[in-house]
C-alpha positions in Angstrom: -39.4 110.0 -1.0 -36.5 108.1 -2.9 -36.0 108.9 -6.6 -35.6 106.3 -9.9 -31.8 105.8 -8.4 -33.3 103.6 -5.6 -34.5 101.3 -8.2 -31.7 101.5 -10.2 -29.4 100.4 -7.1 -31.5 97.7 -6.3 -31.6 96.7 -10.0 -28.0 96.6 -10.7 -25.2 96.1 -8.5 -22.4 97.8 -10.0 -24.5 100.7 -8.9 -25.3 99.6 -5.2 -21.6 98.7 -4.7 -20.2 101.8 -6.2 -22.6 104.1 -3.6 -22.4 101.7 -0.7 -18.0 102.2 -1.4 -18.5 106.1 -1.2 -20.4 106.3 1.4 -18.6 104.0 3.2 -15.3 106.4 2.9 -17.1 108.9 5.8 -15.7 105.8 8.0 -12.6 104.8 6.2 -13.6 102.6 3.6 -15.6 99.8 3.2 -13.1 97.1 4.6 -13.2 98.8 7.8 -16.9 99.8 7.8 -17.9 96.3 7.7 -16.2 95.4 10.5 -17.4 98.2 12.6 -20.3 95.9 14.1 -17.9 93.2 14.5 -15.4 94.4 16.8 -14.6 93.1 20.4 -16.4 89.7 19.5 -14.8 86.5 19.9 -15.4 84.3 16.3 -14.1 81.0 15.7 -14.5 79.2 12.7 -16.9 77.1 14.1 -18.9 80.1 15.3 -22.7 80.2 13.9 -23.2 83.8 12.2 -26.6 84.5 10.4 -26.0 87.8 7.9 -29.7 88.7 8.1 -31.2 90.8 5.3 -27.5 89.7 3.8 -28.4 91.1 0.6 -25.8 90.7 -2.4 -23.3 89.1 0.3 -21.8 92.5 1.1 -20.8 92.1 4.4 -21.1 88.1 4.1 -17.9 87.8 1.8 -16.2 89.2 5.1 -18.1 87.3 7.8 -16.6 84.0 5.6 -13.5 85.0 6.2 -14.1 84.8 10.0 -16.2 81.5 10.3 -16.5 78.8 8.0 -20.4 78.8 9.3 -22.2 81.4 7.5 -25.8 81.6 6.9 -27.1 84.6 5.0 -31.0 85.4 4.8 -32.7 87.5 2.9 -36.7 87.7 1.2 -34.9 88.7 -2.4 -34.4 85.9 -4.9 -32.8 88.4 -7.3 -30.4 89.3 -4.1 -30.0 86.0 -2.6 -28.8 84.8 -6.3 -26.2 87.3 -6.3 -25.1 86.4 -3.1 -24.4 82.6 -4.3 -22.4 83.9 -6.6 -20.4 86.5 -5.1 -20.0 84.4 -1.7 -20.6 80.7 -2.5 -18.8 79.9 1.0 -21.9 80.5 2.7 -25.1 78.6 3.0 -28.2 80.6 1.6 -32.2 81.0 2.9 -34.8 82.7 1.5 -37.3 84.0 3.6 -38.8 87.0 5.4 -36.0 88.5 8.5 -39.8 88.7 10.5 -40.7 84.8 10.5 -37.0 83.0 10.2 -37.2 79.4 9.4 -34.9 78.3 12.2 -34.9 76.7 15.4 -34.3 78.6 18.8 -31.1 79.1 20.0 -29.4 78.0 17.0 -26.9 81.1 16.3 -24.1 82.7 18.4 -24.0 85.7 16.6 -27.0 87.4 14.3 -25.2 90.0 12.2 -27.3 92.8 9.6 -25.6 96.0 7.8 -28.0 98.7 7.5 -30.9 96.8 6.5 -33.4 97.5 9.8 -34.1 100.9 8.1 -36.2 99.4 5.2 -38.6 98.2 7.6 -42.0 99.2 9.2 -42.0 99.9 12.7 -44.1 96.7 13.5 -41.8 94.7 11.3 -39.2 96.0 13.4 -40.1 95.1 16.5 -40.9 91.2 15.3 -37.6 90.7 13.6 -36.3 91.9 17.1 -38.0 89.4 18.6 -37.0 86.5 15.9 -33.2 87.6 16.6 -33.7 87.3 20.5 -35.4 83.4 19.7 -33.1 81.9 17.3 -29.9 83.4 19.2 -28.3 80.8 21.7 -28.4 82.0 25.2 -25.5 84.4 25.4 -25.3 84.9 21.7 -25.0 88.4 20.2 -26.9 91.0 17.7 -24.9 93.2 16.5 -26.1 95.9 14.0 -25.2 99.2 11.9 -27.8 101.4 10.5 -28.2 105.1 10.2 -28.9 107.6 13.2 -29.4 111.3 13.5 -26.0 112.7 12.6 -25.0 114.7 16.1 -22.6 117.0 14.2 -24.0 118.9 12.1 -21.9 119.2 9.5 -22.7 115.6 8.5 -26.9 116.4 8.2 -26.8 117.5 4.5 -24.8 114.5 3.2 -27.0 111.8 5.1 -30.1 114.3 4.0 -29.0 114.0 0.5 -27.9 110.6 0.8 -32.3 109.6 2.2 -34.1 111.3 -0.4 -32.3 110.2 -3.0 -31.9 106.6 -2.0 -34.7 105.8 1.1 -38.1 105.8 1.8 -40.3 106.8 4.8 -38.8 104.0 7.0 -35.5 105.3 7.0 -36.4 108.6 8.2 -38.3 106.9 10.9 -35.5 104.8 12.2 -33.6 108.2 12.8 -36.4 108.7 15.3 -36.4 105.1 16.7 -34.3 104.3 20.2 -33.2 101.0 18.7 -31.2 100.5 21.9 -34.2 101.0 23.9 -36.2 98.8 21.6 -33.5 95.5 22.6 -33.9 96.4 25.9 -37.4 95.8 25.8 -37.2 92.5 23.9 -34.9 91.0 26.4 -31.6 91.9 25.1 -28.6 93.3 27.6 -27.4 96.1 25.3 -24.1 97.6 25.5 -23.8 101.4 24.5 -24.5 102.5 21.0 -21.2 104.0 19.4 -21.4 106.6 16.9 -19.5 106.9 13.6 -19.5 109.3 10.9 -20.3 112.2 12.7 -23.2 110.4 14.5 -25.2 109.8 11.2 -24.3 105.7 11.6 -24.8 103.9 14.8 -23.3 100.0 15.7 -25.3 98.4 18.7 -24.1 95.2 20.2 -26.4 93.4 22.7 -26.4 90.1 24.6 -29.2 87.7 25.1 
């Protein structure tokens, strides 16, 4: 699945940003989608954040704005170079979101922005378990990522949106109860809330 556009979005960001803006307008733009997965939660500026799988810096140029202690972490040099540049107010590690490099109990908050559909199901499930380790006793994952749509007038977009853009793990996430997956791990999980006609889900849970 996925066509030559997943490459190219990957390749260049102009491209990436411009999609990740339009489809970010199902929610009300992409000011307000990136803090979908941050609201209710109490951030100082002294609060630890990790932006895992941060990407280009994305959401991590608004995490800064909230904490003067950001780490973001992602496996792409390519990526994590363009985050340095785009967000230099954040400190930077390279390294796979399955074997962090950091020492338990170290964050208060682990933050990632529709990321946990590019990975295997066994990946998954370890990266869940490397969130619950380095996040301090009472700490918080928080999460968006895509879900089956529950209106259907929002399956053709998100459809569209998969094929031209995702591979295989994507779809399977839509079959995944990520919820129920926390719960397993350890985590206290508060209810999933639904946006965009049910097609994006933000999970919040507590270790």
């Amino acid at each position: 699945m996925a066509t030559i556009l997943r490459d190219w979005s990957y390749r260049y960001q102009w491209l990436y940003d411009s999609v990740s803006r339009l489809a970010a307008l199902s929610v009300g733009g992409e000011e307000h989608f990136r803090q979908l997965a941050l609201q209710g939660l109490t951030i100082h500026s002294d609060t630890k954040i990790l932006d895992l799988c941060c990407g280009s810096g994305q959401a991590t140029q608004f995490l800064v704005k909230l904490s003067q202690n950001v780490t973001g972490l992602d496996a792409s040099p390519l990526s994590l170079k363009r985050a340095r540049q785009n967000v230099p107010q954040a400190e930077y590690v390279e390294a796979f979101a399955e074997d962090m490099p950091f020492a338990d109990n170290h964050f208060d908050i682990v933050h990632t922005s529709v990321a946990l559909h590019e990975m295997e199901q066994k990946q998954l499930q370890q990266i869940v378990k490397q969130v619950y380790r380095v996040l301090k006793p009472g700490g918080v994952f928080t999460l968006v990522d895509f879900h089956n749509p529950t209106n259907f007038l929002f399956v053709p977009g998100l459809l569209v949106f998969l094929l031209l853009f995702e591979t295989h793990t994507a779809w399977q996430l839509l079959k995944t109860d990520l919820a129920g997956l926390l719960t397993e791990i350890g985590f206290e999980v508060s209810e999933p809330k639904l946006y965009a006609g049910g097609s994006l889900q933000v999970i919040q849970a507590k270790k």
